[in-house]
C-alpha positions in Angstrom: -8.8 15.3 -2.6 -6.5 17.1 -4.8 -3.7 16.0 -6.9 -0.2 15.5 -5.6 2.0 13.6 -3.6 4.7 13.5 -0.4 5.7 17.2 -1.6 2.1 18.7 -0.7 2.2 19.2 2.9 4.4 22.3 3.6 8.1 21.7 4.6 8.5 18.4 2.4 10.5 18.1 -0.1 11.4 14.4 -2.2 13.2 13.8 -5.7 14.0 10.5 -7.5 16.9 9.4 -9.8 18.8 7.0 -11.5 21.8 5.7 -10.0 22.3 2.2 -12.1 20.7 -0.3 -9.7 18.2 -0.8 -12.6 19.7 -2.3 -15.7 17.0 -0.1 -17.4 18.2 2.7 -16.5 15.2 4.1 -14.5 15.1 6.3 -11.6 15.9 3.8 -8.5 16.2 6.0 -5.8 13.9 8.0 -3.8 14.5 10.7 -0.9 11.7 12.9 1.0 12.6 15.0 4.0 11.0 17.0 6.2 12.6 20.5 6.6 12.1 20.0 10.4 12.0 16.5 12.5 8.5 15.3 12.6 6.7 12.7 14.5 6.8 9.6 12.8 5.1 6.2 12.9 5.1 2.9 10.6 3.4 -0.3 9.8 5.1 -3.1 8.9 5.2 -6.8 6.7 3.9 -9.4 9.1 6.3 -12.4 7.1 8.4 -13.7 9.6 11.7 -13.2 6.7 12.4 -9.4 6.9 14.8 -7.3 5.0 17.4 -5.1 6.6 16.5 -1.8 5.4 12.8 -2.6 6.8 14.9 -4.0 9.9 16.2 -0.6 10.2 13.6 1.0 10.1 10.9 -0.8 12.3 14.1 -0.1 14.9 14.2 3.5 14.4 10.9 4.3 14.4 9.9 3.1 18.0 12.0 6.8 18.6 8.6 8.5 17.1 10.8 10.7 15.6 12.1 10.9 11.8 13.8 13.5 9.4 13.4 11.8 6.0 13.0 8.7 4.3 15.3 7.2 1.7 14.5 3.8 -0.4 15.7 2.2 -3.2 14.5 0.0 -6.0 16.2 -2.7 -7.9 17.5 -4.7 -4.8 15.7 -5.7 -1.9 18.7 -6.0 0.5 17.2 -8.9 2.0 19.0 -12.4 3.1 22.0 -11.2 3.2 23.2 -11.5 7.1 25.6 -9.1 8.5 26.0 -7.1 5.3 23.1 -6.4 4.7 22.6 -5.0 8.2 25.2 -2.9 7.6 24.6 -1.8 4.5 21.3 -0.6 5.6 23.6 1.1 9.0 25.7 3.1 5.9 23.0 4.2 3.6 21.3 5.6 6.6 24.7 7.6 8.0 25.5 8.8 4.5 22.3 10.5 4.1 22.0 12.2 7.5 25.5 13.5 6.7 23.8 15.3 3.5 20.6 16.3 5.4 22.3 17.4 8.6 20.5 15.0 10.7 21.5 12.0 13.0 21.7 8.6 11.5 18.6 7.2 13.7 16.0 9.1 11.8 16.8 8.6 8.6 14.3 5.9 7.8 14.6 3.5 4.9 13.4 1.2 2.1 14.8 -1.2 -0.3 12.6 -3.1 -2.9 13.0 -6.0 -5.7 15.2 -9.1 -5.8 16.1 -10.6 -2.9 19.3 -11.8 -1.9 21.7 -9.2 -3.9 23.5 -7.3 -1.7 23.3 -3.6 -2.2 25.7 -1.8 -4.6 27.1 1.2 -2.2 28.8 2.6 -4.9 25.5 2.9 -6.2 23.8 3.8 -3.9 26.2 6.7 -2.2 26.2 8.6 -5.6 22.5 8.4 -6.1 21.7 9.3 -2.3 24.0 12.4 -2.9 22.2 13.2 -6.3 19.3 12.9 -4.6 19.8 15.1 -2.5 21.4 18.0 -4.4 17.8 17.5 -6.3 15.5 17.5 -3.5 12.4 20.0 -4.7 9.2 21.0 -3.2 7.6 19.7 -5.9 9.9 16.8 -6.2 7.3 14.3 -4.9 6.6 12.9 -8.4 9.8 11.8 -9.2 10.2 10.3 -6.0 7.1 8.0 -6.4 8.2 6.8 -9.5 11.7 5.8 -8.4 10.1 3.5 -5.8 8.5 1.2 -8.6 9.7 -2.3 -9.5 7.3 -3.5 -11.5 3.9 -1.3 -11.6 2.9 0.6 -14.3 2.8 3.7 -13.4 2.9 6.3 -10.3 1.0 6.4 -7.5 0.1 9.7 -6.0 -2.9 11.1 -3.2 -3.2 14.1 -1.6 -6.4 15.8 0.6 -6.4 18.9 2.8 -8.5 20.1 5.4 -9.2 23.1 7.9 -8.3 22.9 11.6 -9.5 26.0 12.6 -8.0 28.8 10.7 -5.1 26.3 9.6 -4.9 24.4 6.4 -3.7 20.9 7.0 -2.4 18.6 3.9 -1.9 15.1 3.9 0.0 13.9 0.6 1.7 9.9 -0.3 3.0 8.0 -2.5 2.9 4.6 -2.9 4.3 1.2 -5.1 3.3 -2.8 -5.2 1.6 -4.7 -8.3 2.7 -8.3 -7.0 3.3 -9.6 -3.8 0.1 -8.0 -2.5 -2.3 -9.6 0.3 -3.1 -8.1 3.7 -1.3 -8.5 6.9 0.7 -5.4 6.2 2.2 -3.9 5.0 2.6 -5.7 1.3 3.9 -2.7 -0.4 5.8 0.1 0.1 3.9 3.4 1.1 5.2 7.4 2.4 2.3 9.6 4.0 3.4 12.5 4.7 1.8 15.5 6.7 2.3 19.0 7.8 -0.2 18.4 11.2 0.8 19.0 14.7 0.2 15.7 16.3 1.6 13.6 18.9 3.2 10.2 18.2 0.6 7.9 19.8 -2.0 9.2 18.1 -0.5 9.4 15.1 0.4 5.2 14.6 -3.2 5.0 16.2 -4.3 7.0 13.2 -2.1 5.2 10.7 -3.2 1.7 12.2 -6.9 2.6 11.5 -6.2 3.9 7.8 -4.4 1.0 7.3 -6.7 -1.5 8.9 -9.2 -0.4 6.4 -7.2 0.4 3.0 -3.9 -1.1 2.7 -5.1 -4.0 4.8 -7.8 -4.5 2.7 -6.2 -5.4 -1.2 -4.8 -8.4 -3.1 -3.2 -9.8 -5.6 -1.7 -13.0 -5.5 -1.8 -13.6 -2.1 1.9 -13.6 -1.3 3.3 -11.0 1.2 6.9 -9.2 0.6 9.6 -9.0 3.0 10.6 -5.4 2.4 7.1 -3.5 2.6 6.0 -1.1 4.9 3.9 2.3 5.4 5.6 5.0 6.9 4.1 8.4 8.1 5.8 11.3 9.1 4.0 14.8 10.6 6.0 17.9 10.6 4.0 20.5 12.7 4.4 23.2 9.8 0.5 23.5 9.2 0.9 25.6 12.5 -2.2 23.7 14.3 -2.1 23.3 18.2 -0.6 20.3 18.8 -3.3 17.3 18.6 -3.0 15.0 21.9 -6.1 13.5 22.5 -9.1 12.1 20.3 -12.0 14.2 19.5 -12.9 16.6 16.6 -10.0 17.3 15.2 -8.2 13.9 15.4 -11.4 12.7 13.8 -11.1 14.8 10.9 -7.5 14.1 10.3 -8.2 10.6 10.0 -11.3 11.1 8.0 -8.9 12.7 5.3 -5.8 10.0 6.0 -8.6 7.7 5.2 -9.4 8.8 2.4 -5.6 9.4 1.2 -4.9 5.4 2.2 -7.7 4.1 0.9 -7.0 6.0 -2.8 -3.5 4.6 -3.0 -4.5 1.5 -2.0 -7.2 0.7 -4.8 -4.3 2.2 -7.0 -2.1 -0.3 -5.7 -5.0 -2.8 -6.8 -5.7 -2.0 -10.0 -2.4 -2.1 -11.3 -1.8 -5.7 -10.0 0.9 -7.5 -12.3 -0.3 -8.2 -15.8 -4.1 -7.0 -14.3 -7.0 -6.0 -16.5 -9.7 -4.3 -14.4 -9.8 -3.8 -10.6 -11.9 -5.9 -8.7 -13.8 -5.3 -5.5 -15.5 -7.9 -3.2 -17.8 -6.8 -0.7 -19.8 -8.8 1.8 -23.2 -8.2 3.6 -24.6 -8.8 6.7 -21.7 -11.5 8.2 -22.0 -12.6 11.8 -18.6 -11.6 13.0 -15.7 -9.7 11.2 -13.5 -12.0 11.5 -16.0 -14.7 9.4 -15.9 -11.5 7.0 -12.4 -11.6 6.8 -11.5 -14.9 5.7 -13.8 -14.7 3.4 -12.9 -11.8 1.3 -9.4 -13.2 1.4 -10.3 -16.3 0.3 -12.4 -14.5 -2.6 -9.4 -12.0 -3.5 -6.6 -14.5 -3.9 -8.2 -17.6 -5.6 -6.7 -17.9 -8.6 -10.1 -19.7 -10.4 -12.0 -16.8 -9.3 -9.6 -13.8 -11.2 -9.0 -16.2 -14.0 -13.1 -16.0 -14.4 -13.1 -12.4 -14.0 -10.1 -11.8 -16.7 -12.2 -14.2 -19.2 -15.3 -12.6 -18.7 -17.0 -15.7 -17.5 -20.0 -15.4 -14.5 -18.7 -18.6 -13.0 -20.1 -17.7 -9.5 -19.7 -21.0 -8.0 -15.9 -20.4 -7.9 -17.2 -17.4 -5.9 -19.0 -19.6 -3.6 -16.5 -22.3 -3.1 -13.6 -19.9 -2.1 -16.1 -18.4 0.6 -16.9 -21.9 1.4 -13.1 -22.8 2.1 -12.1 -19.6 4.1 -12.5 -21.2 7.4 -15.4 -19.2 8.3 -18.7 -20.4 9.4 -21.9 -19.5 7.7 -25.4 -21.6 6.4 -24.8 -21.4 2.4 -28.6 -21.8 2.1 -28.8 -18.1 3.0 -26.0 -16.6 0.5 -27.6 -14.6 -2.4 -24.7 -13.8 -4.6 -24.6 -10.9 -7.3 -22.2 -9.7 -9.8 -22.7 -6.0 -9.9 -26.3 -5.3 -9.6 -26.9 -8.6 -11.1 -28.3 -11.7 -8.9 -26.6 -14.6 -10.2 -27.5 -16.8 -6.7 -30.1 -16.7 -4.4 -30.1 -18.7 -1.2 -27.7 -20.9 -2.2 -29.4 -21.8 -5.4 -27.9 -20.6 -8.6 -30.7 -18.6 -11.1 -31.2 -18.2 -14.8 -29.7 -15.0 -15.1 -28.7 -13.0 -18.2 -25.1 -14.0 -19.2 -24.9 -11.7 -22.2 -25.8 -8.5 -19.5 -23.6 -10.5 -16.7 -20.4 -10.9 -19.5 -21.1 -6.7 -20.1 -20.2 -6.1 -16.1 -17.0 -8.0 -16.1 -16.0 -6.8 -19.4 -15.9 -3.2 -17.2 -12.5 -2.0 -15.9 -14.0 -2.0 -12.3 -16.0 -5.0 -11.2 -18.1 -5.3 -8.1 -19.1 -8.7 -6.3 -21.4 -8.9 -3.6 -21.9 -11.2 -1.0 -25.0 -11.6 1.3 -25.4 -13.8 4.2 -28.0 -12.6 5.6 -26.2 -13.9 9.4 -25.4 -10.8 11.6 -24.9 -7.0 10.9 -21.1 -7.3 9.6 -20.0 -5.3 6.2 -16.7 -5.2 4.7 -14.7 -5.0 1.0 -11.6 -6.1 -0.1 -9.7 -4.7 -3.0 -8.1 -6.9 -5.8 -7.8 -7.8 -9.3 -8.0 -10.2 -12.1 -5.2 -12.7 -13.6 -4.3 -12.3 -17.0 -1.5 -14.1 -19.0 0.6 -11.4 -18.3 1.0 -11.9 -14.8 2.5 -15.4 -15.7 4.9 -13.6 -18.2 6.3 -11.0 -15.2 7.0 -13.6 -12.8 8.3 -16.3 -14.7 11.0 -13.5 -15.6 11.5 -11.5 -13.1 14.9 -12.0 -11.9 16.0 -11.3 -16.5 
């Protein structure tokens, strides 16, 4: 891994700025573009409401072709019928004029309050700023204009060889509310400088996801804007990847690894969070049993108010699992809080709460599940609830 962003592969470049949709006066508005058309592929919010910049998008991508990527923070552009289908038709066509591009593959986002339409006044001036400031090493600017309400940046970057060739995969990503699998629950760019064909690449991007994005929590609520988007450009100058084997396998190795880092970013910075919080389960019959329950774990509200206060209430732990919808004997379940045993078959123990109190007082927490029914394993990523998280969304709109 190495440090960077959507400006590490070659021929990428991205900036951010400020063009007032804000009332803080932040940067609001991010652009990366690829100095030649590169395949492309996305992943998108599975909520039946869907904004009309992701609209857009999820159209223009069937193409598997894309120049650049423009999205905005401060408005969502969502719920607003015709216009806001053709706002997201003009933001597009403005930028392509700049980039020199057509219209269909300039992709888009839009993220925050929904049901404001866009201000194109706004928005035309800071797409043209934008672009007059695109750098190649503009991709940390452009990952903090996409924020709304996270805390700070979030930035991933790994290379590998392919033969003689150097191949980069960089992204960027946002979300601290709104976050639960069933993709894509935040908004995240990968970009990458590999030779590969479409197909492959969403079968790629599919799998990352499946496995990182897929695969954190917050609250439990899922957006209406969020997507991840991949584009791949060619420039690292490696043959053309059209089949599976070897070098597809390393590529996703590395885009796992990418996804996977943003994603536990994306986590840990959960709205008003405290520590970052990851669930694992052991030995589950089927994956989908496994499923449920890490999602039930991840978004109970008793459980991350236990972990914020510190307090090894591991029946709370047990009761979500027990609710999930999946089917397991809970005489089996040994439960532990880090490496601590706190259950055992079903049957809570004396354990040491002074040692058990020092693990969650940690800024990452681990919780383990057991069921001792099958060969299944899987982890989910989340967080704690805090006051804070209270304060944010009672007042987000202000």
């Amino acid at each position: 891994m190495i440090k960077s962003g959507v400006t590490a592969p070659e021929g990428f470049r991205a900036s951010g700025v400020a063009c007032g949709l804000k009332k803080n006066g932040n940067l609001d508005l991010a652009m990366v573009v690829s100095d030649k058309t590169a395949a492309a592929a996305g992943i998108f919010t599975a909520n039946v409401v869907k904004g009309h910049s992701l609209k857009w998008t999820m159209e223009k991508v069937k193409s598997g072709a894309a120049r650049a990527v423009v999205i905005n923070s401060g408005c969502a552009n969502a719920c607003l019928g015709e216009r806001g289908d053709a706002d997201a038709a003009s933001m597009a066509a403005y930028a392509s004029g700049f980039i020199g591009c057509e219209p269909d593959l300039v992709l888009l986002g839009s993220t925050g309050v929904i049901g404001f339409p866009l201000d194109m006044k706004k928005i035309k001036a800071g797409i043209r700023k934008a672009y007059d400031s695109l750098s190649y090493e503009g991709g940390s600017l452009a990952s903090k204009a996409i924020m709304t309400t996270d805390t700070y940046p979030k930035e991933a970057a790994g290379t590998f060889m392919i033969g003689d060739k150097t191949v980069t995969i960089g992204g960027m990503a946002k979300g601290s509310g709104m976050i639960h699998p069933n993709m894509a629950t935040m908004i995240s760019v990968i970009t990458t400088d590999i030779a590969i064909n479409p197909e492959l690449l969403k079968k790629a991007l599919k799998t990352a996801a499946d496995s990182s994005f897929n695969r954190i929590s917050v609250d439990g609520d899922t957006s209406v804007c969020d997507k991840v988007i991949i584009l791949a450009n060619g420039m690292a100058g490696n043959t053309v990847i059209d089949k599976e084997g070897p070098e597809y396998d390393a590529f996703l190795s590395v885009l796992l690894e990418v996804s996977e880092s943003l994603a536990k970013m994306l986590a840990k910075d959960g709205e008003g969070a405290t520590k970052l919080v990851e669930i694992r389960v052991k030995n589950c019959s089927d994956r989908e049993s496994a499923h449920l329950i890490l999602n039930a774990i991840a978004k109970s509200p008793l459980v991350k108010t236990a972990i914020f206060g510190q307090d090894a209430n591991w029946g709370r732990i047990f009761t979500a699992a027990g609710y999930s919808g999946a089917k397991f004997d809970p005489d089996k379940v040994d439960i532990f809080i880090g490496d601590l045993l706190v259950c055992r078959n079903g049957t809570g123990l004396c354990f040491d709460e002074d040692k058990a109190a020092e693990l969650l007082k940690k800024d990452e927490v681990v919780i383990t599940l057991d069921f001792k029914d099958g060969s299944i394993d899987d982890r989910i990523w989340t967080c704690d609830f805090s006051y804070d998280y209270v304060r944010i969304n009672g007042s987000y709109r202000s």
